[in-house]
Legacy VTK file of the C-alpha trace (Angstrom):
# vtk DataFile Version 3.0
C-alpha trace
ASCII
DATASET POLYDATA
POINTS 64 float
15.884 -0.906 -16.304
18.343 -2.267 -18.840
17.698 0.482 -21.167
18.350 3.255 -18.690
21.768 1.606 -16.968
23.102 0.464 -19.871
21.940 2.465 -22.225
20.926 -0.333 -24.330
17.812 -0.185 -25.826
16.637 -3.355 -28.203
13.717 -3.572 -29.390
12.476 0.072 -27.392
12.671 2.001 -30.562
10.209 1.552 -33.536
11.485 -0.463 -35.937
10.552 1.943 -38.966
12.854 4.489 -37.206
15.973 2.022 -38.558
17.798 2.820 -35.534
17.865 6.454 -36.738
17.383 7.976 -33.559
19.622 10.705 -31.875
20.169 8.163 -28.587
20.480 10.702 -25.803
16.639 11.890 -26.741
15.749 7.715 -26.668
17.317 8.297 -23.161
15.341 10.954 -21.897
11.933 9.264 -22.952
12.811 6.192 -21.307
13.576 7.956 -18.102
10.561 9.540 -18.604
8.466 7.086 -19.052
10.032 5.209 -16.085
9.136 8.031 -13.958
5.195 7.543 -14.916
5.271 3.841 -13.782
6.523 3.962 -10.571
4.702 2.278 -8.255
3.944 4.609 -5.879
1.593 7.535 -6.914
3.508 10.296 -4.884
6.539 9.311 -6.414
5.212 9.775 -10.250
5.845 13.302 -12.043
2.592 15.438 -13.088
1.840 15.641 -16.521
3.115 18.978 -16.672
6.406 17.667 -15.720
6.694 15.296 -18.434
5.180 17.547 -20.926
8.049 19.729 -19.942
10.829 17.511 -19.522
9.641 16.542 -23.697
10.938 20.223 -24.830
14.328 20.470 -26.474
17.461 21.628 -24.216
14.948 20.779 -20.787
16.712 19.502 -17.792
15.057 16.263 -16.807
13.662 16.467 -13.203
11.653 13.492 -13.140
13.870 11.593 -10.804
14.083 13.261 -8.512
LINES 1 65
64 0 1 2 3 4 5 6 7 8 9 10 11 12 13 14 15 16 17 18 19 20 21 22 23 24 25 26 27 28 29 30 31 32 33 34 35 36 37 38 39 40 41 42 43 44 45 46 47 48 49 50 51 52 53 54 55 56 57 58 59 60 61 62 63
């Protein structure tokens, strides 16, 4: 959760990246992946969703 609110996101990234990373893409995936470990099952995006929400210039619907 820190990650997403404060956009802050330690050791997230791979460390062979050397924090060169564009961060509003980090963002996204985060959110992303959030989305696919909510707790309920109802509440979690399909894979088609995520796949989608991947592709360059894509709004991000997942939470929704």
């Amino acid at each position: 959760m820190k990650a997403i609110e404060h956009r802050e996101f330690g050791d997230l990234p791979d460390p062979r990246m050397e924090n060169r990373f564009d961060e509003n893409e980090m963002f996204h995936m985060i959110g992303a992946a959030a989305a696919c470990i909510r707790h309920s099952a109802a509440m979690r995006p399909r894979m088609g969703q995520v796949t989608y929400s991947a592709t360059p210039f894509s709004p991000l619907f997942l939470n929704d």
